[in-house]
C-alpha atoms as one frame of an Amber mdcrd trajectory, in Angstrom:
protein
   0.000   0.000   0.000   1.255   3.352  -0.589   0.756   6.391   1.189   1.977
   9.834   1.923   2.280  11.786   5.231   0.378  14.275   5.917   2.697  17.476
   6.420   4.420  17.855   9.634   2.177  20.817  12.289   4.920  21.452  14.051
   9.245  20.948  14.278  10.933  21.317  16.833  13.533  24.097  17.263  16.562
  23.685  15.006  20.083  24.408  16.248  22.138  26.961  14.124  24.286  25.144
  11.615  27.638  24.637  12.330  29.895  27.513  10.933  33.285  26.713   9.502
  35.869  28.949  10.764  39.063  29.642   8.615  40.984  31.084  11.546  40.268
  28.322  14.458  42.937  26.464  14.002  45.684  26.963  17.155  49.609  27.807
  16.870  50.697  24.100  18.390  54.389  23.811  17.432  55.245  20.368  18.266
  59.065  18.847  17.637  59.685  15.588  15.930  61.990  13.304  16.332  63.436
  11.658  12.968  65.917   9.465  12.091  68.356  10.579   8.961  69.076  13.899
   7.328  66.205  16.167   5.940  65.988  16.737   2.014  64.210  18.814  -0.396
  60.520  17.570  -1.195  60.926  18.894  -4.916  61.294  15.145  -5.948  58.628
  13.850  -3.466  55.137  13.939  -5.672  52.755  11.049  -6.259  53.901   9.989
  -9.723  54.927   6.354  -8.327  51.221   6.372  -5.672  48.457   4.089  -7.199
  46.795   4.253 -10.092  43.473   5.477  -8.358  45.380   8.624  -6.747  47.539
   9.832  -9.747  50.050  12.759  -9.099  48.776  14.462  -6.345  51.438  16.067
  -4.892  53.708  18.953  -5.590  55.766  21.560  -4.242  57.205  24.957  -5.895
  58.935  26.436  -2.880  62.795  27.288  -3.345  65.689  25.573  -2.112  65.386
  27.987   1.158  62.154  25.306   2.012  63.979  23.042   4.909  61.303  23.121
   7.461  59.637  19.581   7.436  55.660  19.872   8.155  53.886  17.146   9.381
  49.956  17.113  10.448  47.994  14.913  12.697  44.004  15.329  11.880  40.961
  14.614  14.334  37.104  14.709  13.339  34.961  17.291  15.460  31.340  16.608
  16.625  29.835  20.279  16.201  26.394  20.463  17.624  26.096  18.790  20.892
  29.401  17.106  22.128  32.230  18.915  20.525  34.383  15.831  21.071  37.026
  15.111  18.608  38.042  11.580  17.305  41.025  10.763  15.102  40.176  10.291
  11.603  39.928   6.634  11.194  43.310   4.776   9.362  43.567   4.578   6.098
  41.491   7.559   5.288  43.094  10.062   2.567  43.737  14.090   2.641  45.036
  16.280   0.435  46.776  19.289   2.128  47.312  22.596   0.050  49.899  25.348
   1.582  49.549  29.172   0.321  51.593  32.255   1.503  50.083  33.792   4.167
  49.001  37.588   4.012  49.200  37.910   0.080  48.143  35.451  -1.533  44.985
  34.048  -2.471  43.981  30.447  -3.393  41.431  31.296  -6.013  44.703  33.178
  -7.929  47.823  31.305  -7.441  49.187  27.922  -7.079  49.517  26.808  -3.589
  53.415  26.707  -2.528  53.176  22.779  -1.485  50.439  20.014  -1.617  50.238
  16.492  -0.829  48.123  13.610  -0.426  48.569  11.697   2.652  46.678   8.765
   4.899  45.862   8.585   7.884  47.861   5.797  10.179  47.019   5.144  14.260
  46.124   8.321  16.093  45.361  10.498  13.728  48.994  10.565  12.798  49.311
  11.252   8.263  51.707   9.984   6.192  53.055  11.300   2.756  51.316   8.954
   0.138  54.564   7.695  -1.896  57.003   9.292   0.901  55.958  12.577   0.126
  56.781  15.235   2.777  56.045  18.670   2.681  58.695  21.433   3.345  58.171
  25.257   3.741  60.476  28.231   4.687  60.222  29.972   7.379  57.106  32.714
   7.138  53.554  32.975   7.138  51.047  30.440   5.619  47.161  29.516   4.928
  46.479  25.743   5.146  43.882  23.966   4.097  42.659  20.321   3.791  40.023
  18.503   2.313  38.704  14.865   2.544  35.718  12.024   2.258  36.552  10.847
   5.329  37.699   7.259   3.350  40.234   5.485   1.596  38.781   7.484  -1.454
  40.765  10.216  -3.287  39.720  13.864  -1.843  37.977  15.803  -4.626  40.470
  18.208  -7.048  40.531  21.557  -6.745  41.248  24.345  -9.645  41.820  28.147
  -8.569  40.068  27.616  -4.911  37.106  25.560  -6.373  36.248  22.155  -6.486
  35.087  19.719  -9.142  31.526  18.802  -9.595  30.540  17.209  -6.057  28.009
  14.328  -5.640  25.430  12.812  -2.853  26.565   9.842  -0.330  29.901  11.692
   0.336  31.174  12.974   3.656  33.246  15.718   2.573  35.646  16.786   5.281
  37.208  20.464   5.200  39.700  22.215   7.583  40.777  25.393   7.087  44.062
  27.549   9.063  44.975  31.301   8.297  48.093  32.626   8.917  50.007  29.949
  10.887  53.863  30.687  11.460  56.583  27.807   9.971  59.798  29.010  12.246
  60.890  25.751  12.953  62.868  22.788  11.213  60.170  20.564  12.431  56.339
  20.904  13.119  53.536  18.872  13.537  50.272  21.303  12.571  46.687  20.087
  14.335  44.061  19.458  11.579  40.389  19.632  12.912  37.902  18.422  10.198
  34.476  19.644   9.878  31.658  18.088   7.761  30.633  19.957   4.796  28.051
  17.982   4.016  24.604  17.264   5.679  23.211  14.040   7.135  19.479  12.913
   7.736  18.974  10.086   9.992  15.248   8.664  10.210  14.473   6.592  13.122
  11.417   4.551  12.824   8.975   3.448  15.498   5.872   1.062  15.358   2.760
   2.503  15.901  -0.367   1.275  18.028  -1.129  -2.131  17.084   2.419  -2.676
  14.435   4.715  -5.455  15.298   7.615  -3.073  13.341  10.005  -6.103  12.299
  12.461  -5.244   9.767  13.127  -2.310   7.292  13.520  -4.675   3.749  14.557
  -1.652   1.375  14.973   2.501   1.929  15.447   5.177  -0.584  15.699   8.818
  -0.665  15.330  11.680  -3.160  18.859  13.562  -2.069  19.900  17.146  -3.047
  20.660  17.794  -7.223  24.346  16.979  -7.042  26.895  19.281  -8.616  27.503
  21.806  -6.254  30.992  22.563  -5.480  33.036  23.449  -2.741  34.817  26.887
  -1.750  38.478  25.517  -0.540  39.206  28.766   1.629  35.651  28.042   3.731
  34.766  24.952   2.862  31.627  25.958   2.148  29.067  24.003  -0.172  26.852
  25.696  -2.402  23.771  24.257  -1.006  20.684  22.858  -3.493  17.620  24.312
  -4.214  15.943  21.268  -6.149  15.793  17.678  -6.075  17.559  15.288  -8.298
  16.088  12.712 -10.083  17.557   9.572  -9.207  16.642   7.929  -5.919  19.776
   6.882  -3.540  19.967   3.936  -1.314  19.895   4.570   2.453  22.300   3.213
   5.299  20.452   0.337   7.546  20.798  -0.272  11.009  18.334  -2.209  12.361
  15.887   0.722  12.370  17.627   3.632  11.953  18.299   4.921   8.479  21.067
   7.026   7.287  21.990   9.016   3.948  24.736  11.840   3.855  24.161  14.335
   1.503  24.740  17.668  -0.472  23.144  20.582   1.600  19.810  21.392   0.599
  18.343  24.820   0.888  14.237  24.180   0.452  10.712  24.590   2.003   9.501
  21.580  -0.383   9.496  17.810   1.273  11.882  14.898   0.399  10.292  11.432
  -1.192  11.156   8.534   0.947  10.219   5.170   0.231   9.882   2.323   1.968
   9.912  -1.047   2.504   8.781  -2.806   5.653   8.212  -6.228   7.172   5.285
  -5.865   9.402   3.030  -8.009  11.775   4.706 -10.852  10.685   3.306 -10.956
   7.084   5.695 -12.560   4.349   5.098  -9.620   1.998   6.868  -6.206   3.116
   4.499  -3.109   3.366   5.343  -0.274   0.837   5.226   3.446   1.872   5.870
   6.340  -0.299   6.861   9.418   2.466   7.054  13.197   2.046   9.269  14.116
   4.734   9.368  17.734   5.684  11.981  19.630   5.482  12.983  21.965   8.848
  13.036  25.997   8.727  16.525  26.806   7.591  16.863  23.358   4.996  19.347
  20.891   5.456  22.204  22.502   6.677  26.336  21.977   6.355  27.785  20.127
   9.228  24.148  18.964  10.593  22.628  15.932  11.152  19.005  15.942  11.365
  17.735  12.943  13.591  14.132  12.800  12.155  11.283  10.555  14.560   9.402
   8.526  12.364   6.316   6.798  13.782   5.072   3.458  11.167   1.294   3.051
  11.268  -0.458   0.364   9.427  -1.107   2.981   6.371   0.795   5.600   7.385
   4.417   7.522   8.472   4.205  10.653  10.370   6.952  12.385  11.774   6.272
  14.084  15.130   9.569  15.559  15.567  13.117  16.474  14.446  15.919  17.373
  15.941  19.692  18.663  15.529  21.749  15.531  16.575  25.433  14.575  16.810
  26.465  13.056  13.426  25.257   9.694  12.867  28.623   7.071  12.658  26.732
   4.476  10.426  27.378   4.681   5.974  25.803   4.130   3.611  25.995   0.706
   3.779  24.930  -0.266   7.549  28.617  -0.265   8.601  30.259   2.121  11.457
  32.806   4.754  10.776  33.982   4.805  13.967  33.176   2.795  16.839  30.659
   4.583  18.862
């Protein structure tokens, strides 16, 4: 049988989206100790990395560049906990350095950039050895992931390529932090850029809620792109065409998406095993969308209440972001 909601009377109050600062990062000069001498990274790109990554990584500073930077990245939880986590091992970033105070990464080339992965702790490693080394001065960093084993997306004159739905884009941004030292670890603190909506579904009066068979969702129009000095996404206005697949856990769903900037309702559709009948119960759903749309860095926890005809949804609310993909498994252990 298939139904729609009837709109939503009343949401509950929605907490302001997360803003993503360019100048939070913190001076945290931290010394290294290394085995063997220090050498130029003019000859440490990603021309020998796999196939998948490509050359990734380059440098154009002068021969004056001796300072080795290294980074160590966590994941913050914006909205209710502000704990961080280390990004999980084996994920990928790509790390662009600019001049500080005069230039600008929508106009020139940045002075170093590498992809690197993510070991224990946080801790990232040069894909292919690379290292990045800068002079001493003033710089802008930035960094940019999916918060995977995926390549980050590519970036031309401070914007990136087309950018698609079921991605957890990752951005960190750092103005002006001083290189005066032969050795320096800089903090990375990723934010999400994109936007989450997690549906958690109920049984009714009289439903025996047993299983969710099958979810879809109607996400954002991909396309958008990203700013790399904010990490800001360009948020949607329409819907695409092309239904996604949702994340399963028992019954909680989960789909990470472009931002979406609307007052009309997504399409969900479902797929339920109920009261113990061998067919599964189809709904079609309009969920509503909160005051404000679907917001960078949130994840909207949406209460979803199964009936034997019908899904309402008597609240949503502002919630820390869901650690379950796309396919039912956890990012990080919760």
């Amino acid at each position: 049988m298939k139904t729609v909601v009837s709109p939503l009377s009343a949401l509950l109050p929605i907490a302001a989206a997360a803003a993503l600062l360019l100048g939070s990062c913190t001076k945290n000069t931290i010394t290294i100790e290394t085995s063997g001498s220090l050498s130029n990274s003019s000859g440490n790109n990603l021309e020998n990395a796999a196939d998948s990554l490509g050359s990734d990584s380059d440098s154009s500073g002068s021969s004056a560049a001796t300072n080795l930077v290294g980074f160590h990245a966590t994941l913050e939880s914006l909205n209710m906990t502000r704990s961080m986590s280390p990004i999980s091992t084996n994920t990928l970033v790509t790390i662009y350095a600019f001049h500080g105070e005069t230039d600008n990464a929508s106009s020139t080339a940045p002075m170093a950039r590498g992809t690197y992965v993510a070991q224990q702790a946080g801790m990232l490693t040069g894909v292919s050895d690379y290292k990045m080394y800068l002079s001493n001065g003033i710089f802008d960093f930035y960094a940019v992931s999916v918060n995977s084993s995926s390549r980050p997306p590519v970036f031309a004159n401070g914007t990136s390529v087309a950018l698609q739905n079921g991605v957890d884009y990752l951005w960190w941004g750092c103005a002006n932090y001083e290189i005066s030292s032969s050795q320096v670890t800089v903090p990375i603190v990723f934010n999400h850029s994109a936007t989450q909506v997690v549906i958690e579904l109920s049984a009714g009066e009289g439903v025996v809620l047993q299983s969710v068979a099958s979810a879809t969702i109607t996400p954002p129009q991909a396309g958008a792109t990203m700013d790399l000095t904010t990490g800001v996404i360009a948020p949607a206005t329409e819907y695409g065409t092309v239904p996604a697949s949702m994340g399963i856990n028992g019954l909680k769903l989960q789909y990470t998406m472009l931002p979406l900037q609307t007052d009309s309702p997504m399409t969900l559709n479902l797929s339920l095993n109920l009261n113990y009948d061998p067919t599964p119960h189809s709904y079609t759903v309009n969920i509503p969308i909160p005051e404000g749309g679907l917001q960078a860095g949130n994840s909207y926890l949406f209460q979803a209440i199964v009936d034997a005809n019908t899904v309402s949804f008597p609240s949503v609310d502002v919630n820390d972001w869901h650690t379950v993909d796309e396919s039912g498994n956890p990012i990080f252990p919760h």
